[in-house]
mmCIF file of the N, C-alpha and C atoms, coordinates in Angstrom:
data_MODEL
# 
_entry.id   MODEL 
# 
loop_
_atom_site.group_PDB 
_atom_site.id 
_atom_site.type_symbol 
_atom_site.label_atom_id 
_atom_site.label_alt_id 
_atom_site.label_comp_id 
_atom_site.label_asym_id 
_atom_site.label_entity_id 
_atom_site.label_seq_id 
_atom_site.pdbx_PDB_ins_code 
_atom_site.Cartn_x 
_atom_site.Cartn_y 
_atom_site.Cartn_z 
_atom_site.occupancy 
_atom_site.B_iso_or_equiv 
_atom_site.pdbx_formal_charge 
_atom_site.auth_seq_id 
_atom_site.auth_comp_id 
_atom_site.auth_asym_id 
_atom_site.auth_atom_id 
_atom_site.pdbx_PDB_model_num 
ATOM 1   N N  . UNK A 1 1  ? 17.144 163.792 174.656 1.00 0.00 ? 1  UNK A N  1 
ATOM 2   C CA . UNK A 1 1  ? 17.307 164.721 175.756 1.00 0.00 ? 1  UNK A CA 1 
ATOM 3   C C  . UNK A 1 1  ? 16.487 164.255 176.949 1.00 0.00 ? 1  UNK A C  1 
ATOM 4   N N  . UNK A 1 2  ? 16.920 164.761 178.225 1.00 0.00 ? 2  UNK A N  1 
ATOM 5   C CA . UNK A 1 2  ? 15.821 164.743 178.941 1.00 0.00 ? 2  UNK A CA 1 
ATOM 6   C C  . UNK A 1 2  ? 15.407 165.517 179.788 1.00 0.00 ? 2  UNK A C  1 
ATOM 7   N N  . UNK A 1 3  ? 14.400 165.402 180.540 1.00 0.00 ? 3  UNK A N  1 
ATOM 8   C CA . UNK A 1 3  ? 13.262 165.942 181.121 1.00 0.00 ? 3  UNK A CA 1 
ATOM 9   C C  . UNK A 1 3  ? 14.353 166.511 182.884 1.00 0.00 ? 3  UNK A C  1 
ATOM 10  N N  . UNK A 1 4  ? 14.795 168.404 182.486 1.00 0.00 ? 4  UNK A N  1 
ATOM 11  C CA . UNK A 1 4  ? 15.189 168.863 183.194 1.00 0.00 ? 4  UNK A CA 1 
ATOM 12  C C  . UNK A 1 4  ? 14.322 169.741 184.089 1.00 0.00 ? 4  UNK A C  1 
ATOM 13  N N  . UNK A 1 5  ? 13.083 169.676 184.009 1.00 0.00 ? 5  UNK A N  1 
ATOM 14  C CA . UNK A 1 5  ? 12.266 170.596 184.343 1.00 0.00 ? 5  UNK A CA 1 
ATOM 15  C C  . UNK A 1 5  ? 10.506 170.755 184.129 1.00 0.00 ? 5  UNK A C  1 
ATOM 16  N N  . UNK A 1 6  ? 9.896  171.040 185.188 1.00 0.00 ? 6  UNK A N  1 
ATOM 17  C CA . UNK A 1 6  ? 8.422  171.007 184.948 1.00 0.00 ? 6  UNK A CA 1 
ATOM 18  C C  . UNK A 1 6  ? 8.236  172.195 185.584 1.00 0.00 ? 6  UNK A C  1 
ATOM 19  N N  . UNK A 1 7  ? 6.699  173.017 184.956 1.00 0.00 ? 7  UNK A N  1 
ATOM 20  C CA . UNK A 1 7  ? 6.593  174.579 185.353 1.00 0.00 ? 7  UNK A CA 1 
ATOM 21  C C  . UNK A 1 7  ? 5.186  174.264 185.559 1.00 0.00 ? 7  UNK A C  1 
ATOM 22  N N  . UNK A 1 8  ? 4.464  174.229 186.145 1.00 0.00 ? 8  UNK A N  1 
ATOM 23  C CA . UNK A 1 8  ? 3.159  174.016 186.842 1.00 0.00 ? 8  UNK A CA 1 
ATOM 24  C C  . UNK A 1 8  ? 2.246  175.072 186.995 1.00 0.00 ? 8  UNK A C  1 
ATOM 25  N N  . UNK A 1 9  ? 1.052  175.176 186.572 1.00 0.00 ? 9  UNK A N  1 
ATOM 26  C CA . UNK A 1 9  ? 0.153  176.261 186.735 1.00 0.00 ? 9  UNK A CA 1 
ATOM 27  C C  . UNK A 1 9  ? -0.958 175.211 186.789 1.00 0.00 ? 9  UNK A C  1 
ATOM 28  N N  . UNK A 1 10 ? -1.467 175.761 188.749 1.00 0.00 ? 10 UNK A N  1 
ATOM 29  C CA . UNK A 1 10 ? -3.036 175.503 189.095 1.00 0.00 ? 10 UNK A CA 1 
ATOM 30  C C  . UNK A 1 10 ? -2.580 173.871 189.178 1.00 0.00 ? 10 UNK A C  1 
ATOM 31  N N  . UNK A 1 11 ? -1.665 173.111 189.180 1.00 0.00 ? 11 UNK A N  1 
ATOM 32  C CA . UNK A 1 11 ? -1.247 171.707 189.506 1.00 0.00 ? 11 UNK A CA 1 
ATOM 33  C C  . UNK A 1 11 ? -1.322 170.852 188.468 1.00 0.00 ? 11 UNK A C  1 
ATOM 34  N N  . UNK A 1 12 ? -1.103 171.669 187.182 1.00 0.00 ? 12 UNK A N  1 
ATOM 35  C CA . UNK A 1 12 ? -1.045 171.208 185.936 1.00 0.00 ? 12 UNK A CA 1 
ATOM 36  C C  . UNK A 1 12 ? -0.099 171.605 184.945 1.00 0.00 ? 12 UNK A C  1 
ATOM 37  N N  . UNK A 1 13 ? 1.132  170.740 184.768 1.00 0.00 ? 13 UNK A N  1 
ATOM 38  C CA . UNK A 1 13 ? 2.194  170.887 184.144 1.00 0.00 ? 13 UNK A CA 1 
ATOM 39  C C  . UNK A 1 13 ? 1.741  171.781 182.603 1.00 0.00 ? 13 UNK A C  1 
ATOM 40  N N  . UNK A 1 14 ? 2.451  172.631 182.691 1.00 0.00 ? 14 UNK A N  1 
ATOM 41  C CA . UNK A 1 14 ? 1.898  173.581 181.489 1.00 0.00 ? 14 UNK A CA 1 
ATOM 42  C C  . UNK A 1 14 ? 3.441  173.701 180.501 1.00 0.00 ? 14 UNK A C  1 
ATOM 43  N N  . UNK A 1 15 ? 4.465  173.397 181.250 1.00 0.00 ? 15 UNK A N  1 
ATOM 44  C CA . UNK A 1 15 ? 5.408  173.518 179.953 1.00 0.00 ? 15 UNK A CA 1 
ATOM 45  C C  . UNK A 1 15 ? 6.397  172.596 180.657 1.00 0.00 ? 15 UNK A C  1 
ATOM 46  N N  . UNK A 1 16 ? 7.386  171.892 179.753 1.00 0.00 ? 16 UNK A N  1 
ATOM 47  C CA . UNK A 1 16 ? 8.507  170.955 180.391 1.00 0.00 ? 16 UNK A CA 1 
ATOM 48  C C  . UNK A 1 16 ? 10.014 171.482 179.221 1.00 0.00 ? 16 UNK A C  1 
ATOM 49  N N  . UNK A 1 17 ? 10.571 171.292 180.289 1.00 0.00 ? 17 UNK A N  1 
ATOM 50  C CA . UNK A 1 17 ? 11.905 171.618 179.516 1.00 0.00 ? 17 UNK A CA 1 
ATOM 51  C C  . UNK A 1 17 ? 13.057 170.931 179.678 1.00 0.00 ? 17 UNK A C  1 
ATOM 52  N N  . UNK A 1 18 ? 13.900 170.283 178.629 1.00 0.00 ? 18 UNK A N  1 
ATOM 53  C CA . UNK A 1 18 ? 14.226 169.341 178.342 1.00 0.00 ? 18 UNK A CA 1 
ATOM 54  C C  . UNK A 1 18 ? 15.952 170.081 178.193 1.00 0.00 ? 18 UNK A C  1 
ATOM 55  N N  . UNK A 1 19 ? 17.094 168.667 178.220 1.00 0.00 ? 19 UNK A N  1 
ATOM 56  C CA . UNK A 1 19 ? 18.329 169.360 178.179 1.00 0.00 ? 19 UNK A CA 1 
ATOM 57  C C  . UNK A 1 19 ? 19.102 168.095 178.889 1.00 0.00 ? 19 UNK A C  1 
ATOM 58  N N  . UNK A 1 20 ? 20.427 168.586 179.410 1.00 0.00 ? 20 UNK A N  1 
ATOM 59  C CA . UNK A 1 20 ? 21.498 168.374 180.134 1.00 0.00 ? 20 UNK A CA 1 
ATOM 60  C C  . UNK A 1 20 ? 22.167 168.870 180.895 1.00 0.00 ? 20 UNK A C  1 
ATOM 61  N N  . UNK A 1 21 ? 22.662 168.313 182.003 1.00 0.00 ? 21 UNK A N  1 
ATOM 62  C CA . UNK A 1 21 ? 23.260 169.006 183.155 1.00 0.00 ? 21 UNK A CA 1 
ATOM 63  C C  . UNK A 1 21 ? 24.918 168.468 183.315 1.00 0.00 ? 21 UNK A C  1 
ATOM 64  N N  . UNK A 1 22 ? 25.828 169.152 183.520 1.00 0.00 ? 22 UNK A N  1 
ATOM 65  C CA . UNK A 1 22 ? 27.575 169.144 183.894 1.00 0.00 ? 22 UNK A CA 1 
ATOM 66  C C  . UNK A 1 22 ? 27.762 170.004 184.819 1.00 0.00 ? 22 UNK A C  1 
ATOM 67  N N  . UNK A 1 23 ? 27.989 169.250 186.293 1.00 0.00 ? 23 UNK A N  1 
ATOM 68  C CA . UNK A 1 23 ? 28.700 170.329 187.513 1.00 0.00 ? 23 UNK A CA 1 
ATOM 69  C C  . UNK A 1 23 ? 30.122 170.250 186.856 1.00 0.00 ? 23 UNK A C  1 
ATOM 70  N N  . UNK A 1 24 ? 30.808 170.943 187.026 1.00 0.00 ? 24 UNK A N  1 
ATOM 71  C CA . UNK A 1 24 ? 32.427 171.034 186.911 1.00 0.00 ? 24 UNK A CA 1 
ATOM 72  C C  . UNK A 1 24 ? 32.357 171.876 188.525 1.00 0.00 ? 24 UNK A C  1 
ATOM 73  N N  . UNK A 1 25 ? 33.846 171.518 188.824 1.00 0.00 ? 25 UNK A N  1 
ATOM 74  C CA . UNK A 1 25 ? 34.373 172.546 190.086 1.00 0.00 ? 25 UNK A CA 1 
ATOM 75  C C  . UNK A 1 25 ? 35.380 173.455 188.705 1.00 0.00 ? 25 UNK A C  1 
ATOM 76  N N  . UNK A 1 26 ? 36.061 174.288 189.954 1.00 0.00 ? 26 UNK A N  1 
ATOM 77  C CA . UNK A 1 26 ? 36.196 175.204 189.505 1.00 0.00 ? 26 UNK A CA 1 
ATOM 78  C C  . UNK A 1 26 ? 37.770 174.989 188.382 1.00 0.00 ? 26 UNK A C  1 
ATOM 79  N N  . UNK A 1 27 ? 38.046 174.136 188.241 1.00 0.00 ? 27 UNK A N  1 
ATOM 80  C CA . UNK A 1 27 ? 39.731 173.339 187.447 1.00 0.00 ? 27 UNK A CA 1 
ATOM 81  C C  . UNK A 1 27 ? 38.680 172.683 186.121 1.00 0.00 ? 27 UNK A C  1 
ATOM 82  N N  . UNK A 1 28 ? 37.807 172.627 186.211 1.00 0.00 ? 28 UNK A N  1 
ATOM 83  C CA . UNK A 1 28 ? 36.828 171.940 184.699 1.00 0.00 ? 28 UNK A CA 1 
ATOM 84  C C  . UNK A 1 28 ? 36.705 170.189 185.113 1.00 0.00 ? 28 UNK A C  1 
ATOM 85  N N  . UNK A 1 29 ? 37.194 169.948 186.512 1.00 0.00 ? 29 UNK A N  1 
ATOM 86  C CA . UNK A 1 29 ? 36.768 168.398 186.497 1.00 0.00 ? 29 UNK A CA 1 
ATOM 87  C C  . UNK A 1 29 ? 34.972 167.903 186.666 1.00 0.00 ? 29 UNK A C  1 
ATOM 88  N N  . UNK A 1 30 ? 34.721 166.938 185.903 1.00 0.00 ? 30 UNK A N  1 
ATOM 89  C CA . UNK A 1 30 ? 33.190 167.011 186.508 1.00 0.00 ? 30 UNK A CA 1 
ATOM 90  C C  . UNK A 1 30 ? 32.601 165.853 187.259 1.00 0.00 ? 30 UNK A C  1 
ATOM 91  N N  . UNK A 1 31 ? 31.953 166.768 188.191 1.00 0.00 ? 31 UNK A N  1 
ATOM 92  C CA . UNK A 1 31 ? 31.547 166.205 189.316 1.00 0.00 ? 31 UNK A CA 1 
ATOM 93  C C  . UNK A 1 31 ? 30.189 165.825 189.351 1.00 0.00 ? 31 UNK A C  1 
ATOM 94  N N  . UNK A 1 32 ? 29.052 165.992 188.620 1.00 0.00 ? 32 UNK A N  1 
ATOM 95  C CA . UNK A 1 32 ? 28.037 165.743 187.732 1.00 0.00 ? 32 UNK A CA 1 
ATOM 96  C C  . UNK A 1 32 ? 27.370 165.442 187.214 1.00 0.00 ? 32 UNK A C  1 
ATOM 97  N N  . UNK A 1 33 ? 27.011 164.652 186.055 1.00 0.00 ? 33 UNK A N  1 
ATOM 98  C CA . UNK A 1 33 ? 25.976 164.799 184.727 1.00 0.00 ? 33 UNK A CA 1 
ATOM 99  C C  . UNK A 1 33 ? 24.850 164.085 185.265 1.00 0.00 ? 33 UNK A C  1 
ATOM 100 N N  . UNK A 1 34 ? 23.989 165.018 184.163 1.00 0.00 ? 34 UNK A N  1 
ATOM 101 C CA . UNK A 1 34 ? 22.361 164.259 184.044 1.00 0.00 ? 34 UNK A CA 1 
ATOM 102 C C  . UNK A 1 34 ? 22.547 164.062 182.540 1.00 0.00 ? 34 UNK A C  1 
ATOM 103 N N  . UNK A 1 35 ? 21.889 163.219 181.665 1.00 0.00 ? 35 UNK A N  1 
ATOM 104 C CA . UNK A 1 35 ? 21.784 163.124 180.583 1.00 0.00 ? 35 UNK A CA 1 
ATOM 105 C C  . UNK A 1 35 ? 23.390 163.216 179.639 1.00 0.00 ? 35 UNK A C  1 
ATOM 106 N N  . UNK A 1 36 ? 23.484 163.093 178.865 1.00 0.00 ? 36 UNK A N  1 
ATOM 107 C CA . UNK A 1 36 ? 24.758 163.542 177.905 1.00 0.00 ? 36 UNK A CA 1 
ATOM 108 C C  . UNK A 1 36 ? 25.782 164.587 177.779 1.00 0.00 ? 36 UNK A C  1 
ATOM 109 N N  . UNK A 1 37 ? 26.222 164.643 179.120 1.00 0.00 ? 37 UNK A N  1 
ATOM 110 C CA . UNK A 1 37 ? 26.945 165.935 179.308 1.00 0.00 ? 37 UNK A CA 1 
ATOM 111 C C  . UNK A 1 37 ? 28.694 165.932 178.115 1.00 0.00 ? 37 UNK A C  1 
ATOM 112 N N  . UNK A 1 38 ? 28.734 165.308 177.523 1.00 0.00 ? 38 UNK A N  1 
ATOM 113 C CA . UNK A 1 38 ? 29.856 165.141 177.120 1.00 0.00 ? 38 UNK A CA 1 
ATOM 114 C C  . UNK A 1 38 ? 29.673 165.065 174.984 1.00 0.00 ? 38 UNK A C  1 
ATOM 115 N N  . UNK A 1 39 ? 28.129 165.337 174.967 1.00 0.00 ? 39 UNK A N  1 
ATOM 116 C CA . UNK A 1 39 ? 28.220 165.434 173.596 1.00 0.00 ? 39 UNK A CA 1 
ATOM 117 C C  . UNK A 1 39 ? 28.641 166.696 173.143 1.00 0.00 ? 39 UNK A C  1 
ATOM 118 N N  . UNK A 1 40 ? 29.875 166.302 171.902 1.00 0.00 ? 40 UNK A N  1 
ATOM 119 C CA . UNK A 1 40 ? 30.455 167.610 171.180 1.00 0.00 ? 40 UNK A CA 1 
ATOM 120 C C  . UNK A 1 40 ? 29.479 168.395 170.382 1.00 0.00 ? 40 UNK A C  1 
ATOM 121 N N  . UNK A 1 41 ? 28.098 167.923 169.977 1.00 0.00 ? 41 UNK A N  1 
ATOM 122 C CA . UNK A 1 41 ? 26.831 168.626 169.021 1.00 0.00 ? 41 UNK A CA 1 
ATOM 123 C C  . UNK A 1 41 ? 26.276 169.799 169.855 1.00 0.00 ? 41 UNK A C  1 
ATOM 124 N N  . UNK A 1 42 ? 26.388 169.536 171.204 1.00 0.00 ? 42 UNK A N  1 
ATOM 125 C CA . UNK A 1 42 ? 25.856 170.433 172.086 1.00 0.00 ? 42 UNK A CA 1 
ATOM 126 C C  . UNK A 1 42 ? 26.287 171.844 172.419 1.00 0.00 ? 42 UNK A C  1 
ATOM 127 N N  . UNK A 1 43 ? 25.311 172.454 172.401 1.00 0.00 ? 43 UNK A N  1 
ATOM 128 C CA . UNK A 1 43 ? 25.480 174.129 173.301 1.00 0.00 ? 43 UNK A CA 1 
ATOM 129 C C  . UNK A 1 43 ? 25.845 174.434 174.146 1.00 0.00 ? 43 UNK A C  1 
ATOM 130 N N  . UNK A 1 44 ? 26.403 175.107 174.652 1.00 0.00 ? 44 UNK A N  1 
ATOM 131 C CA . UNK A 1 44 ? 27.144 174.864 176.289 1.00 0.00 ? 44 UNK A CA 1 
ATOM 132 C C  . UNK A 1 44 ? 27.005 176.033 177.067 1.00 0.00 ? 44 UNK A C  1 
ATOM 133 N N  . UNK A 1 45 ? 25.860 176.335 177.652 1.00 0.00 ? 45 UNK A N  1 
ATOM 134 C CA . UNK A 1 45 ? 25.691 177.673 178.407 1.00 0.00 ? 45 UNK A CA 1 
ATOM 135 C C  . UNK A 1 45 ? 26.240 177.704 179.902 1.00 0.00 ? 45 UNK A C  1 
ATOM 136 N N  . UNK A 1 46 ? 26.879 178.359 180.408 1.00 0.00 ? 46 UNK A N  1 
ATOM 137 C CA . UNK A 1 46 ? 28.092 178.104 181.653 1.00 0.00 ? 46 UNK A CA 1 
ATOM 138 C C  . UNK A 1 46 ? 27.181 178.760 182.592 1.00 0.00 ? 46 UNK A C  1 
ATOM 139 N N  . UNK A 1 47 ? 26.592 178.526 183.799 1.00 0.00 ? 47 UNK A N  1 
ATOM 140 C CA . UNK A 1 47 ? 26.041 179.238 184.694 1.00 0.00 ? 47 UNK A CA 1 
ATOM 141 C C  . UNK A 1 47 ? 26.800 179.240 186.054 1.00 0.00 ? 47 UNK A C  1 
ATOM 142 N N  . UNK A 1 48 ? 27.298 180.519 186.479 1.00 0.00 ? 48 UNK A N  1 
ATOM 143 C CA . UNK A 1 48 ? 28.113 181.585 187.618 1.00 0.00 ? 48 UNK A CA 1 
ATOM 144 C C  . UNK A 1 48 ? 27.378 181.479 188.725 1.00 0.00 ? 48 UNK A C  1 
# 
């Protein structure tokens, strides 16, 4: 996976969060990826 995110407290990374990114427009073509957007093992949370 990789490194989608850093959350910083006082200028010291305190948690990192890890994953994959897929833009699709709005027909499902993708316009997109960070990391492995196309593995079938994966979770797929759709954000509106």
């Amino acid at each position: 996976m990789n490194r989608v995110a850093n959350v910083y407290r006082g200028g010291v990374v305190e948690s990192s969060h890890l994953g994959h990114i897929a833009v699709v427009d709005a027909s499902g073509y993708l316009l997109y990826e960070y990391g492995d957007a196309w593995s079938a093992a994966r979770a797929v949370t759709a954000r509106i």
